[in-house]
C-alpha positions in Angstrom: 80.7 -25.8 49.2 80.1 -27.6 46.1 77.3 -30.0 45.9 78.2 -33.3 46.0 76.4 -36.1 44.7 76.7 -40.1 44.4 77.1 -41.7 40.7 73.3 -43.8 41.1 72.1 -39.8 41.9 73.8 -38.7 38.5 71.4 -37.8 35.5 72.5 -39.1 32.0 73.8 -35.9 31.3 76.1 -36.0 34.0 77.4 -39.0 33.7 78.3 -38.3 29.7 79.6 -35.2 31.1 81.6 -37.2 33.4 82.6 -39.5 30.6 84.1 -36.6 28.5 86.1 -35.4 31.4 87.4 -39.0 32.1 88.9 -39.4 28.6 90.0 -35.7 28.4 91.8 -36.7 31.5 93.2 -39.5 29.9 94.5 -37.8 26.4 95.8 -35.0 28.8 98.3 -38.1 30.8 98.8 -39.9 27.5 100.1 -36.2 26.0 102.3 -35.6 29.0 103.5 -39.1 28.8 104.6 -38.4 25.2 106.4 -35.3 26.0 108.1 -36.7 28.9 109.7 -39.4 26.6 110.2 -37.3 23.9 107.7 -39.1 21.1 106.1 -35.9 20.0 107.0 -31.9 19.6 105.7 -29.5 22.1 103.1 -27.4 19.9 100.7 -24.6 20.6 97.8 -26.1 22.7 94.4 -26.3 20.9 91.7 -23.9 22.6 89.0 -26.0 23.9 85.3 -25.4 21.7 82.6 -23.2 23.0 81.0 -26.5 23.8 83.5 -27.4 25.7 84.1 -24.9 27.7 80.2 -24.9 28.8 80.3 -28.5 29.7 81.1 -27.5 33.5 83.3 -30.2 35.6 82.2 -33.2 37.5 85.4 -34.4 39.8 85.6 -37.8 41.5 85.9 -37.7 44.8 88.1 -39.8 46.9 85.5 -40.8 49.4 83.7 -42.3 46.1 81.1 -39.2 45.7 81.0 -36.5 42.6 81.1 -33.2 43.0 79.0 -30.9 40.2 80.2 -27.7 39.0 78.2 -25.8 36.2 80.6 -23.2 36.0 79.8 -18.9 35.6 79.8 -19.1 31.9 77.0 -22.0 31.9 75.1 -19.9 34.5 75.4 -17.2 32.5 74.5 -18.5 29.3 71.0 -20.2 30.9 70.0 -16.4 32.1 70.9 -15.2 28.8 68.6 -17.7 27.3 65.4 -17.1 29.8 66.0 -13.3 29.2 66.2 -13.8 24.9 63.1 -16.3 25.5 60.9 -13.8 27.8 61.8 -11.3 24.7 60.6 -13.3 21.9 57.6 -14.0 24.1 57.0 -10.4 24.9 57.4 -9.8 21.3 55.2 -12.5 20.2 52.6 -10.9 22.5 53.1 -7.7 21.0 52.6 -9.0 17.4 49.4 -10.7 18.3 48.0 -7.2 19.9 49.1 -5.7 16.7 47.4 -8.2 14.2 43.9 -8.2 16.5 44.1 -4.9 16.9 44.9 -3.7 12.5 42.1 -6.6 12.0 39.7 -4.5 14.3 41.3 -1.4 12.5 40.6 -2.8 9.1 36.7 -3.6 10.2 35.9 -0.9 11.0 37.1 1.0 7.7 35.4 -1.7 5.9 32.3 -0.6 7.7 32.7 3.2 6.9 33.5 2.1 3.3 30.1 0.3 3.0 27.9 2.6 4.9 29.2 5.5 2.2 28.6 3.1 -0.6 25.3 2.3 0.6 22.9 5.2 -0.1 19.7 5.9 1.1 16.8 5.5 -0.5 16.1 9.4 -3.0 12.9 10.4 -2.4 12.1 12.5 -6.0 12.7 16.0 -5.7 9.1 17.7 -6.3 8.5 20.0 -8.9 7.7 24.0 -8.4 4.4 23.8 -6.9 2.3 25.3 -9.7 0.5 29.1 -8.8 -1.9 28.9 -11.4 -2.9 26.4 -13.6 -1.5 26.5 -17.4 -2.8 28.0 -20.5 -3.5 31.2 -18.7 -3.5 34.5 -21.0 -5.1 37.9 -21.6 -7.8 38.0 -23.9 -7.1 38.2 -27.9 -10.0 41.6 -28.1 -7.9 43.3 -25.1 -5.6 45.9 -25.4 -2.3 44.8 -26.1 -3.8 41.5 -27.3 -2.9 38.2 -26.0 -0.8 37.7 -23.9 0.4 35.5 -20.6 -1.7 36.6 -17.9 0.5 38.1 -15.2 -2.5 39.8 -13.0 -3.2 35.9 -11.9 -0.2 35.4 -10.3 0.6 37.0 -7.3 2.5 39.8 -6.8 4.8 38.7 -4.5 5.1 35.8 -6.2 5.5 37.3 -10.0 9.4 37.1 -9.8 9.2 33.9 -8.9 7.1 32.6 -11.7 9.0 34.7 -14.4 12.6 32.9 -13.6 10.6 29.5 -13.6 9.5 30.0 -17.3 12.3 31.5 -18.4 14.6 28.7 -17.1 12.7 25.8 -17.8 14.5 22.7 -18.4 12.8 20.2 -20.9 13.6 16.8 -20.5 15.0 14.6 -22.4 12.7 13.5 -25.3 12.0 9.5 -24.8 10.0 6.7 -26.9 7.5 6.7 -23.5 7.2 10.4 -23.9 3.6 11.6 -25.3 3.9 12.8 -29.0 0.0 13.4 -30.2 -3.0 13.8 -29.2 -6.7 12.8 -30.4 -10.1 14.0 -29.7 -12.3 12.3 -32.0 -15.5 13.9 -30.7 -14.0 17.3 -31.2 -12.1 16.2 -34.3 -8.9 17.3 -32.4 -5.5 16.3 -33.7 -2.9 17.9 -32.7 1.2 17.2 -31.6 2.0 17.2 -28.1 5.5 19.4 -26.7 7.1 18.8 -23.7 6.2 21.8 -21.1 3.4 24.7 -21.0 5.0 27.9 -20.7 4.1 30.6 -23.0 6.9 29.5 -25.6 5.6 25.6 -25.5 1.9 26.3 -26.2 2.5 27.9 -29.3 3.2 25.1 -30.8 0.5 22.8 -30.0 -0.9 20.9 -26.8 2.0 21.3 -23.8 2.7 18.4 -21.4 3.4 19.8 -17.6 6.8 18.8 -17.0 7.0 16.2 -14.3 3.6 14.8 -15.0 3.0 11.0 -16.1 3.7 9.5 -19.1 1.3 8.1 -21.4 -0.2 4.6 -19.5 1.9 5.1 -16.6 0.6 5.2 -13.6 -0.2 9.0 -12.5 -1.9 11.5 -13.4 -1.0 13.3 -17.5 -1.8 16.7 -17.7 -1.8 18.2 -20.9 -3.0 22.4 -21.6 -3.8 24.3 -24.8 -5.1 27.4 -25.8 -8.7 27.5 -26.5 -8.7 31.1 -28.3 -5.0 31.3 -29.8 -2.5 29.7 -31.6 -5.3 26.8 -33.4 -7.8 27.3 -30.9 -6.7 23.5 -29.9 -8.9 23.2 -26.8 -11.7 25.2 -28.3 -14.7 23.1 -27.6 -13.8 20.9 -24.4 -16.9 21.8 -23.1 -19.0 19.8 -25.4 -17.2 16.5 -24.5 -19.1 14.4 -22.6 -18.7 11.1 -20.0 -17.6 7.7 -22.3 -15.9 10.2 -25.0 -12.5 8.4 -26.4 -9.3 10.5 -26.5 -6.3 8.5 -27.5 -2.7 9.7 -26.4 0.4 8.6 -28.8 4.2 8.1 -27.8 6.7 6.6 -30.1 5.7 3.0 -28.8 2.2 2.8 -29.1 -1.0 4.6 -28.7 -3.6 4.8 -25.5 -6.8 5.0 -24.7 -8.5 6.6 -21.9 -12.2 7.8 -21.8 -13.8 10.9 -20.0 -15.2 9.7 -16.7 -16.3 12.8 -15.1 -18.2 15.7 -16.2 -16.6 18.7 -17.4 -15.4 21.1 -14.1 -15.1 25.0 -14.7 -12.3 26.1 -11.5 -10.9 29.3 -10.1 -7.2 29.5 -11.7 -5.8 28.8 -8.6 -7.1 25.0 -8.3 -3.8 23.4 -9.0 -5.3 20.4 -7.1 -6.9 18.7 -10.4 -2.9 18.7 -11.4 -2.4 16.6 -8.1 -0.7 12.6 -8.8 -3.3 9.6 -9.2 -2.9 6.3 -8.0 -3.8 5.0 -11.3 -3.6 6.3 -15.1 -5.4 9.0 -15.6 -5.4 12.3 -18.0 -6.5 15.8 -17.2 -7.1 18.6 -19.8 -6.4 22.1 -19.1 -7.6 25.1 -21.0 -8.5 28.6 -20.5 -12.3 29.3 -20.0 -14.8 31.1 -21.4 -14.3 32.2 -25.0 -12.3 35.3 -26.1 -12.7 35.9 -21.9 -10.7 33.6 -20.2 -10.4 34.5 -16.2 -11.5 30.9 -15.4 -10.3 27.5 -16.3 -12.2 24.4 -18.1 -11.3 20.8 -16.8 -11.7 17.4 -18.4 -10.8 13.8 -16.5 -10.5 10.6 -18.2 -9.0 7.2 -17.3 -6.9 4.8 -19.0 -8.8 1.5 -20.7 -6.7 0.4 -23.3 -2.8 0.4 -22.9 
């Protein structure tokens, strides 16, 4: 049984729905009129709108009560509209997921991207721990002459040794590099070569590769024959505390002065080759004369530079 309600009861809706009915009631009698009469031409009847047809009825009672009808295809188009809304809603939720969740996404590979840019701190890679300290060699009067000293090294470790001179990389010269070197108090002048393998000290005083350069902090350690090739070294054992050697790059020149008397070591005491915590220069050399199964060291400090 339809509802039925009374025209104060009736929404504004209603009643313009009811208005629309009233004078589509009315053109519908005025039509027939015209037809009964003969004042117009029977014609193919014009299909109500889609708005139309939705409107629904509201008849007038006799009793003086309304009775509402929304009809199937109103019904049907309201579910059809809660079921499109709860899909754009679900969709909506959906995107929203999607967005937090590639925002998350695109954190976290901004994350990974920065921890691989970011790389920790390189420690320096250390040198080959040195055996024997440089300048090392066979005496001049022995047979087969002079030569690098093998019998110091040893045996187990000879291989080792022999690939490390025979591969060893010089770096790339610099202006900071040392260049000469000057002993005033042994009238010593002499260029300076990066590296003191066999090869390097035939040419003059050899740098140990790795070692500080000149007024850098560190510890410069330079070798040189005292018996061959110039004799270079020849008389470090008359230098004495406050002696003056000066150490040139391509920049400028350095002082240091010997603070320490003279040490004679064992081969084997690569210590004095160990880093400083400020400038400082140590000079190697074999030891004693035309001999040589012992090493002469010299210490000096930096004091102008």
């Amino acid at each position: 049984m339809p509802k039925k309600k009374r025209p104060e009861d009736l929404s504004e809706r209603e009643l313009h729905r009811l208005l629309i009915q009233k004078r589509r009631k009315s053109r519908r009698k005025r039509l027939d009129d015209f037809r009964r009469s003969g004042r117009i031409v029977e014609i193919n009847p014009i299909p109500e709108t889609k708005n139309q047809e939705t409107w629904g009825s509201i008849d007038l009672e006799e009793d003086g009560e309304f009775n509402l009808d929304e009809g199937k295809q109103s019904k049907r188009k309201k579910g059809m509209d809660r079921a499109l809304l709860f899909v754009e809603i679900i969709a909506i939720v959906g995107l929203v997921f999607i967005l937090f969740n590639g925002m998350d996404i695109l954190r976290k590979l901004n994350q990974e991207f920065a921890a691989a840019l970011e790389q920790p701190a390189l420690t320096p890679t250390p040198l080959i721990t040195a055996i024997v300290l440089p300048s090392g060699h066979t005496s001049p009067n022995s047979l087969g002459g002079a030569q690098f000293n093998m019998a110091e090294i040893p045996e187990h470790l000879q291989p080792i040794v022999q690939t490390y001179f025979n591969n060893l990389a010089i770096p790339t010269p610099s202006p900071e590099q040392a260049t000469r070197i000057e002993i005033p108090a042994i009238n010593v002048n002499q260029v300076i070569v990066q590296g003191d393998g066999w090869e390097q000290l035939k040419k003059g005083v050899g740098q140990h590769i790795g070692t500080a350069n000149p007024g850098e902090i560190g510890n410069l350690v330079l070798s040189a024959h005292n018996d061959i090739f110039g004799e270079i070294f020849r008389h470090l054992d008359r230098l004495q505390e406050g002696d003056q050697i000066i150490i040139h790059s391509n920049i400028r020149s350095y002082t240091y002065v010997i603070n320490i008397e003279t040490q004679i070591v064992d081969p084997a005491f690569v210590q004095v080759m160990d880093p400083t915590l400020d400038p400082s220069l140590t000079l190697i050399s074999c030891y004693p004369y035309l001999i040589n199964n012992e090493r002469i060291i010299v210490k000096a400090t930096l004091v102008d530079g």
